[in-house]
C-alpha positions as CSV (number, residue, x, y, z in Angstrom):
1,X,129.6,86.7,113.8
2,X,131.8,88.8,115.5
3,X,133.0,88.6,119.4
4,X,135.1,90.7,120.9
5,X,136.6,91.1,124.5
6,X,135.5,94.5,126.0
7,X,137.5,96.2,128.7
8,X,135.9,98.2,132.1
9,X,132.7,96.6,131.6
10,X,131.2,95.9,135.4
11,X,127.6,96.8,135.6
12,X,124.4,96.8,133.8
13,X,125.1,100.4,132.4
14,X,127.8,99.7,130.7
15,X,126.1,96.6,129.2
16,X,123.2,98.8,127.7
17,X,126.3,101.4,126.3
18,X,127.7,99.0,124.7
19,X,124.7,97.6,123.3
20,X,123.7,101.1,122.0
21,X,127.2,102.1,120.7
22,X,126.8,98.7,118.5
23,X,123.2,99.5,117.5
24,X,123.8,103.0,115.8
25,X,126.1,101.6,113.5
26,X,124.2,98.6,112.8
27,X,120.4,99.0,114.3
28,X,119.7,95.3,113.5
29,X,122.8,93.7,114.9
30,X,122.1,90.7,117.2
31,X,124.3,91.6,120.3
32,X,124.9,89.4,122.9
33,X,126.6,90.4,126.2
34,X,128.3,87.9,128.9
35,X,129.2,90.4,132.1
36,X,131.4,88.3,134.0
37,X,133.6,87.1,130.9
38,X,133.5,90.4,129.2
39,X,133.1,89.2,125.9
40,X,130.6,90.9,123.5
41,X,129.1,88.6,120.4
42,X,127.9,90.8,117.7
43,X,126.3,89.1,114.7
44,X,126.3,92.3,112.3
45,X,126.4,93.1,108.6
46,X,128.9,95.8,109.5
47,X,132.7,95.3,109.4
48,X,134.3,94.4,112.5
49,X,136.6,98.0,112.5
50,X,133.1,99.6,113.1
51,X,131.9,97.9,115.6
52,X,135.2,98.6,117.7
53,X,135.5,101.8,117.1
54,X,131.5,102.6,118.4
55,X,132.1,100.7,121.3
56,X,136.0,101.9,122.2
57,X,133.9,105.7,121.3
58,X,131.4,104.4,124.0
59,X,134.5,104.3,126.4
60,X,135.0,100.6,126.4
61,X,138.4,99.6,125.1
62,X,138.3,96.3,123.3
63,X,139.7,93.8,121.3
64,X,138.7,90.6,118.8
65,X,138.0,87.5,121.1
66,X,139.5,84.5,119.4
């Protein structure tokens, strides 16, 4: 399980970016998204460094949540 803190999300858009930025590297990740916190929980197969860098490509900088 992975959760990260994602930065300059504020709308539905960027909810479903982020969602699909996750999904293409790992199209059967369970991704979970809480708006008003920010924080993004990714239960993936794929190694954490991926999942970052599709969603900080998708224009969302980011960062692990503790």
């Amino acid at each position: 399980m992975l959760k990260l803190k994602v930065q300059e999300m504020n709308c539905g858009h960027c909810v479903s970016s982020v969602t699909k930025a996750i999904k293409k590297v790992d199209p059967n990740a369970d991704v979970q998204v809480d708006l008003g916190s920010g924080l993004v929980t990714v239960d993936t197969s794929v190694g954490s460094e991926a999942v970052r860098a599709a969603v900080k490509d998708a224009g969302y900088p980011n960062e692990l949540a503790a």
